[in-house]
C-alpha positions as CSV (number, residue, x, y, z in Angstrom):
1,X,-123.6,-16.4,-4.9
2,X,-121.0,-18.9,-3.7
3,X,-119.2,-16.6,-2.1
4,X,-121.9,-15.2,0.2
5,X,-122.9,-18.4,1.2
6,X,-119.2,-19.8,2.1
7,X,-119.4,-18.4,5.4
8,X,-122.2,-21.0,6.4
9,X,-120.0,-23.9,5.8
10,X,-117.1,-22.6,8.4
11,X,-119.4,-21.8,11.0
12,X,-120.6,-18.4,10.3
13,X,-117.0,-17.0,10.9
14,X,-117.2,-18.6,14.9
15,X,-113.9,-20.2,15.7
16,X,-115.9,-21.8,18.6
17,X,-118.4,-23.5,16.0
18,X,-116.9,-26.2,14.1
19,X,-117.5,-26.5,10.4
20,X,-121.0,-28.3,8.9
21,X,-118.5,-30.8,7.3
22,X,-116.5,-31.9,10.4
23,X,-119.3,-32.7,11.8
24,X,-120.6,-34.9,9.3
25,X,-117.3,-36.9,9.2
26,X,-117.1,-37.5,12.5
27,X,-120.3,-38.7,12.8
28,X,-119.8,-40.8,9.7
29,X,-116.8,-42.6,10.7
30,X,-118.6,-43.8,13.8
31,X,-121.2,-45.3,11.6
32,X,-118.7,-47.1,9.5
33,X,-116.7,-48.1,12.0
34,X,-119.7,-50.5,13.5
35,X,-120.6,-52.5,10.6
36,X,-116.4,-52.7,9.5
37,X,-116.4,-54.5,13.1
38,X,-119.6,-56.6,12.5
39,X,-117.8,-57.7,9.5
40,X,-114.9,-59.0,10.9
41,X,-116.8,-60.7,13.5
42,X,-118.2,-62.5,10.8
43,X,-115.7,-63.6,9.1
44,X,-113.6,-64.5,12.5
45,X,-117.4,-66.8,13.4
46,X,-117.2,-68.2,10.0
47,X,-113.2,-69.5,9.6
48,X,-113.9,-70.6,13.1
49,X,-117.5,-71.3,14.4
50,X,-117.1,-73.5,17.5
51,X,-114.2,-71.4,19.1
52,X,-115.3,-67.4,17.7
53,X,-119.0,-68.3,16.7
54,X,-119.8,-66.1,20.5
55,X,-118.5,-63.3,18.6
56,X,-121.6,-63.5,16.1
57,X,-123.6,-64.5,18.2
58,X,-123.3,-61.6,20.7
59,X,-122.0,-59.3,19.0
60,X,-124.0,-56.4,20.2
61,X,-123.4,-56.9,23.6
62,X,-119.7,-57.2,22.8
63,X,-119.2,-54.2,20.6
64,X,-121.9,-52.1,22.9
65,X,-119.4,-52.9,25.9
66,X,-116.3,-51.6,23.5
67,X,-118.3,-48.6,23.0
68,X,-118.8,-48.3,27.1
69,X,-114.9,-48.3,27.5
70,X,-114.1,-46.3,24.7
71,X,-116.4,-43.6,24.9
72,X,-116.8,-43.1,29.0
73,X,-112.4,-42.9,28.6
74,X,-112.8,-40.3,26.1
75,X,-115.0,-38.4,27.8
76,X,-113.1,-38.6,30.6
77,X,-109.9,-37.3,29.5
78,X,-110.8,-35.4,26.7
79,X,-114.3,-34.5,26.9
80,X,-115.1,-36.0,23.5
81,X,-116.3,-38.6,22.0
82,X,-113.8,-41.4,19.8
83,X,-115.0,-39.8,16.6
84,X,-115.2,-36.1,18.2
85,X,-111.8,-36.4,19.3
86,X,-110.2,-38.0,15.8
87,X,-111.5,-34.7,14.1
88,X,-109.8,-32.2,16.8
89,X,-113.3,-31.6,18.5
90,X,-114.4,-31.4,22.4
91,X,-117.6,-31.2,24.4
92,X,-118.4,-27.8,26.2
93,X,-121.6,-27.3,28.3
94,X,-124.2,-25.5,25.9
95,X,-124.9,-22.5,28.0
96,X,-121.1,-22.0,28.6
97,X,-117.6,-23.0,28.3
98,X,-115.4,-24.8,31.2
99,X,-115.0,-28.6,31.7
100,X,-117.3,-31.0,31.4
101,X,-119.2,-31.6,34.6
102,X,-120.3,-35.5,35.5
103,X,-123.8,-35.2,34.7
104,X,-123.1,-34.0,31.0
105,X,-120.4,-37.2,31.0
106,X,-123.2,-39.3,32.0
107,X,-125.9,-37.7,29.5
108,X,-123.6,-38.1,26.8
109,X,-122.4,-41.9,27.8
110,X,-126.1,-42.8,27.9
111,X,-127.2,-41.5,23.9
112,X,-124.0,-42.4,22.6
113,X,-124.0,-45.9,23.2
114,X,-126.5,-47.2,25.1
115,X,-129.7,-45.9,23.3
116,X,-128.3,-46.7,20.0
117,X,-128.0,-50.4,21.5
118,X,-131.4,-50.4,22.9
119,X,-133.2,-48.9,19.8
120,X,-131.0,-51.7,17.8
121,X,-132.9,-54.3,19.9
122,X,-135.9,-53.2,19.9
123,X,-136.5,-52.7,15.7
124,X,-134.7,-56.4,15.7
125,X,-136.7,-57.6,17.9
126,X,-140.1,-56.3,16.3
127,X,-138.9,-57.3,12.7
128,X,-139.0,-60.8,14.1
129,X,-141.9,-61.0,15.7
130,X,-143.6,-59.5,12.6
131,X,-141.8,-62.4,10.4
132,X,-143.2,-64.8,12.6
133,X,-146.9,-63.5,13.0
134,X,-146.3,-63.3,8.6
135,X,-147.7,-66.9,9.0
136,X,-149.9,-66.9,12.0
137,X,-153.5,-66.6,11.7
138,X,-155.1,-64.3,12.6
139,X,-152.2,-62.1,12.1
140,X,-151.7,-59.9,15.9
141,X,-152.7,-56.1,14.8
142,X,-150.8,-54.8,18.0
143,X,-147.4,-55.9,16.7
144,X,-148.1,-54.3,13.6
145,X,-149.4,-50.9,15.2
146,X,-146.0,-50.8,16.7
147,X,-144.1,-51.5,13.6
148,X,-145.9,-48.8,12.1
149,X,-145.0,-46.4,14.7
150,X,-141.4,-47.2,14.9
151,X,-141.4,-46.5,11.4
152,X,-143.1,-42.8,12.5
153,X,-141.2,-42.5,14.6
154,X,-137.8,-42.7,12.5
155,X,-139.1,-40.5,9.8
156,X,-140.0,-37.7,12.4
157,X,-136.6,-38.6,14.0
158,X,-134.5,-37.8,10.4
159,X,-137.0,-34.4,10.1
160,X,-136.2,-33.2,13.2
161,X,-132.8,-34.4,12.8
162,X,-132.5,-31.9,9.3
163,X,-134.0,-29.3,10.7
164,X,-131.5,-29.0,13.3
165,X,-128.8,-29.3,11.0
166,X,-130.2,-26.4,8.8
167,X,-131.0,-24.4,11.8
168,X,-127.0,-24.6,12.7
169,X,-125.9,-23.8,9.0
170,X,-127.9,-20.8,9.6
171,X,-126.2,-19.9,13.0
172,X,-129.9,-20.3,14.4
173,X,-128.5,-23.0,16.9
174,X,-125.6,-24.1,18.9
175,X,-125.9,-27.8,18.0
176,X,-126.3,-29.6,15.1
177,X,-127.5,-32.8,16.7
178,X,-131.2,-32.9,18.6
179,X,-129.0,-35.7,21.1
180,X,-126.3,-33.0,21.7
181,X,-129.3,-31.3,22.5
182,X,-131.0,-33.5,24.6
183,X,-126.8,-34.3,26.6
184,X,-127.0,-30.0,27.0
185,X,-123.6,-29.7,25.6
186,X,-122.4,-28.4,22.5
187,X,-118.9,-29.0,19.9
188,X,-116.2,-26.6,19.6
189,X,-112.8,-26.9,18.4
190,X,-109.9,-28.3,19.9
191,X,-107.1,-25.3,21.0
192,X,-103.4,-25.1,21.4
193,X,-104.0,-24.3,25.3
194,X,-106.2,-27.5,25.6
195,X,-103.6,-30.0,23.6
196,X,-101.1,-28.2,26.3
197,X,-103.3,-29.4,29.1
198,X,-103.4,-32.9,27.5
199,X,-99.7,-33.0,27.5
200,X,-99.6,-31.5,30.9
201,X,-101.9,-33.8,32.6
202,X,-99.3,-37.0,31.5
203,X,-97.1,-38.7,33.4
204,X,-93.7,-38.3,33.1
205,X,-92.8,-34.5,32.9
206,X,-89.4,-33.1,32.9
207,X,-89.7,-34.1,36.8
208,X,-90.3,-38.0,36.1
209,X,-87.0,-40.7,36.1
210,X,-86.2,-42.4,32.5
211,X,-87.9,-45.1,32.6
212,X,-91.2,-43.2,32.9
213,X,-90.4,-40.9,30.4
214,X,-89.4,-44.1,28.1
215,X,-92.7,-45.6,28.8
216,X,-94.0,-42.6,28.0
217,X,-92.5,-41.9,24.5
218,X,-93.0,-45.4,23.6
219,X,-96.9,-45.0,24.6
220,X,-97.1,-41.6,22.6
221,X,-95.2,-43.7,19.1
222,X,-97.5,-46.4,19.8
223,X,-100.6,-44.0,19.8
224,X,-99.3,-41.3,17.0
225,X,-99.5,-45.2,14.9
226,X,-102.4,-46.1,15.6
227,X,-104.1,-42.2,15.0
228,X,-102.0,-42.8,11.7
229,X,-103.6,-46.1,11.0
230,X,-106.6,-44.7,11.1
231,X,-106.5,-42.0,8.9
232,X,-105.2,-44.5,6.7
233,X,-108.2,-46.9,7.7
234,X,-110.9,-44.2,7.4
235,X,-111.3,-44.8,3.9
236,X,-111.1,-48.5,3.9
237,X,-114.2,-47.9,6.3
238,X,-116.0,-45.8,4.0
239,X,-115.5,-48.3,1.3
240,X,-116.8,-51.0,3.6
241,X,-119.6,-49.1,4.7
242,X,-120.8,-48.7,0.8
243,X,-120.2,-52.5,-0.1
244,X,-122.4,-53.4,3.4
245,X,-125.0,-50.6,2.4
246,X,-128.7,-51.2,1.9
247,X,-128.4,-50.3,-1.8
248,X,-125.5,-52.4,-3.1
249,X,-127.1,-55.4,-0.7
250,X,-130.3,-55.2,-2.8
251,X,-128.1,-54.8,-5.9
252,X,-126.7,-58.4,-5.1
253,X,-130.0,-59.8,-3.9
254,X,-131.8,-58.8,-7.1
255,X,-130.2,-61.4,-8.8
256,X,-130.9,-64.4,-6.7
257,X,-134.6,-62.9,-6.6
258,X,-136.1,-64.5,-10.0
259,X,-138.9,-66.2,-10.0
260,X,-138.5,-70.1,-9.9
261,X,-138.1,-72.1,-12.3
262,X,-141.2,-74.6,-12.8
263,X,-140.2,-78.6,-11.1
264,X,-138.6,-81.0,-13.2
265,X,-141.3,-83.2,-15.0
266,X,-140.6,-86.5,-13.1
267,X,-141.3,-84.9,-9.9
268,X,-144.9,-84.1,-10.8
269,X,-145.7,-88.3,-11.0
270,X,-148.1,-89.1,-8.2
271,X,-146.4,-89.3,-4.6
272,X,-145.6,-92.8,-3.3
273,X,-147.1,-93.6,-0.6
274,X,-145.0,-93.4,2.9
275,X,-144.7,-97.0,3.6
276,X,-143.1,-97.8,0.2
277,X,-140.3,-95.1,0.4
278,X,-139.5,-94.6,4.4
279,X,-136.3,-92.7,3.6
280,X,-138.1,-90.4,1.3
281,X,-137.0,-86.4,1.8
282,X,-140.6,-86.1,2.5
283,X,-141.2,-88.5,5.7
284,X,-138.4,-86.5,7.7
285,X,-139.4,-83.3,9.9
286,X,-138.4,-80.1,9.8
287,X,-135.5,-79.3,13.2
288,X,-137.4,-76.0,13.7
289,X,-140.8,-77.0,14.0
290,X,-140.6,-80.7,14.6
291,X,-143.7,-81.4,12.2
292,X,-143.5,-83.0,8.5
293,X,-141.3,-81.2,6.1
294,X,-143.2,-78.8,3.6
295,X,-141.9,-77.0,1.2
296,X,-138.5,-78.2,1.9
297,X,-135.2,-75.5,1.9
298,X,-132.3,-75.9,2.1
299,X,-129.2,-73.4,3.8
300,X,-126.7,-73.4,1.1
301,X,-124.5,-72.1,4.4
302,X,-125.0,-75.5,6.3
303,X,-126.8,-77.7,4.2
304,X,-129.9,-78.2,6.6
305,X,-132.8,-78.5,5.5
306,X,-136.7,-77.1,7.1
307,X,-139.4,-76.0,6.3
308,X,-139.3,-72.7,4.2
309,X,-141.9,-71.1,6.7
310,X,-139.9,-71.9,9.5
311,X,-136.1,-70.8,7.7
312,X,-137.5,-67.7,6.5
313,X,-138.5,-66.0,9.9
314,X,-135.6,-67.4,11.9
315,X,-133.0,-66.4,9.5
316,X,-134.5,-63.0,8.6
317,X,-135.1,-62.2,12.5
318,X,-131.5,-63.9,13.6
319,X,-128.9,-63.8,10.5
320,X,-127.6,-67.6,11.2
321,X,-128.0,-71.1,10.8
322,X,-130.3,-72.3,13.9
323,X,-128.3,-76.0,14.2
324,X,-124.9,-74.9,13.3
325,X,-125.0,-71.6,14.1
326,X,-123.2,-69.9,11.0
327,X,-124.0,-66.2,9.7
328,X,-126.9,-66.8,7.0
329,X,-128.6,-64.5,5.3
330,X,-132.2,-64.8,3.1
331,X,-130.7,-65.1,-0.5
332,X,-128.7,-68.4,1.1
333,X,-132.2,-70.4,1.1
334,X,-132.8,-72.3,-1.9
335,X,-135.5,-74.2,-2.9
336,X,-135.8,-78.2,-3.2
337,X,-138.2,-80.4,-5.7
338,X,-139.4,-83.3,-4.6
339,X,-141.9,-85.8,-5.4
């Protein structure tokens, strides 16, 4: 039985149709290589906040205008994607073969990075509206409509996302991807006559003086390292990707999530009144909302304190300390007793 189905793994015995499992890598290694970045970014914004605390702070903007550069040079010169071309892949127009024309550059440019970005924004920016309307009432029923349908809207996404996928293990389709779809272009393998072209198209032929053709060996050392550094690197991305992952998060989390402990008995006397204890943690306000403190928190990242409330939506809807500015996350709130 294994044998007769090995054929749908290597693309139904196609040379033009990639294998089921390059596919998945490359599309993995692009999603590890974001959060690896996002990472580093964070640690650079923590070691140094007031110098590298922008790269925290906008760090979507900077890594979707990375992306920009990256991917529209690719495509440019070799019709592929970062991750396309790292696994020996190129872009082809679905109905046909050739070179890729402008518009399918463009179509692809557009749902490789700037819809991602876009749908990033937008689930961020609902998630932290609906934090804040948590403690609003009456709570806004719009707000949670749309919640609720970008929550639709991803599971029908991942269905028709599978379905695809099976349809091309099954030699029922030309892409595996709906987006691939959607750009009307399609992955094939890389070929010895197009790495001939590559080398063709470069400067510095048998034509070119020595310099150039110095210039140019030392460019082609410097990028044969860094294609080696990243096969070296694409497991230290995988492994990254796993310790950042939604599972091993909660894993973490799940320990500071016990229920608190009760007060300590001397805090449950009767509460002085305000004039005889001015300095008292309860006569200050919270920085986020200005009022009284209640319920007082504390960032174990900064040491502020507000009101847990007002610390809970902020730093679940922005990941960072709102008067300092450090990367924060919700199991860095603890709790204060006082009288």
């Amino acid at each position: 039985m294994a044998e007769s189905g090995a054929h749908l793994t290597v693309g139904g015995g196609d040379a033009e149709r990639p294998s089921i499992f390059q596919l998945l890598a490359q599309e993995s290694l692009m999603e590890a290589v974001r959060p690896a970045l996002q990472h580093a970014a964070k640690v650079l914004a923590e070691a140094h906040p007031s110098a590298l605390g922008f790269l925290w702070r906008s760090y979507e903007e900077l890594y979707l205008l990375l992306d920009l550069l990256l991917q529209s040079h690719l495509l440019s010169s070799r019709s592929a994607s970062f991750s396309e071309n790292f696994y020996g892949l190129k872009r082809v127009p679905r109905a046909g073969g050739g070179a890729l024309g402008r518009g399918a550059r463009g179509r692809s440019l557009l749902l490789l990075c700037l819809l991602p970005y876009l749908l990033r924004r937008l689930r961020r920016a609902v998630s932290r509206r609906r934090d804040q309307d948590d403690f609003s009432i009456p709570p806004a029923p719009r707000l949670h409509r749309l919640h609720r349908l970008l929550a639709c809207g991803g599971g029908a996404w991942a269905v028709l996302r599978l379905a695809q996928t099976l349809l091309y293990v099954a030699g029922r389709a030309r892409t595996h991807s709906p987006l691939l779809w959607l750009a009307g272009v399609r992955l094939t393998p890389l070929t010895a006559r197009d790495l001939s072209l590559m080398r063709r198209e470069r400067p510095g032929g048998p034509t070119g003086s020595r310099l150039v053709q110095a210039v140019v060996g030392v460019a082609g050392g410097v990028a044969g390292g860094v294609a080696t550094a990243l096969s070296l690197g694409t497991f230290f991305l995988q492994f990254l990707e796993w310790w950042y992952s939604s599972d091993h998060q909660d894993s973490i989390k799940s320990l500071t999530s016990l229920p608190a402990p009760p007060p300590p008995l001397h805090l449950l006397q009767p509460r002085p009144s305000p004039s005889s204890s001015p300095s008292s943690p309860s006569s200050s306000c919270c920085p986020l909302c200005g009022r009284l403190l209640s319920n007082h928190t504390v960032l174990s990242t900064s040491g502020y304190v507000f009101c847990y409330r007002c610390i809970y939506a902020f730093v679940k809807g922005s990941q960072r300390c709102p008067l300092s500015g450090y990367p924060t996350q919700l199991q860095h709130l603890v709790k204060i007793y006082t009288s």
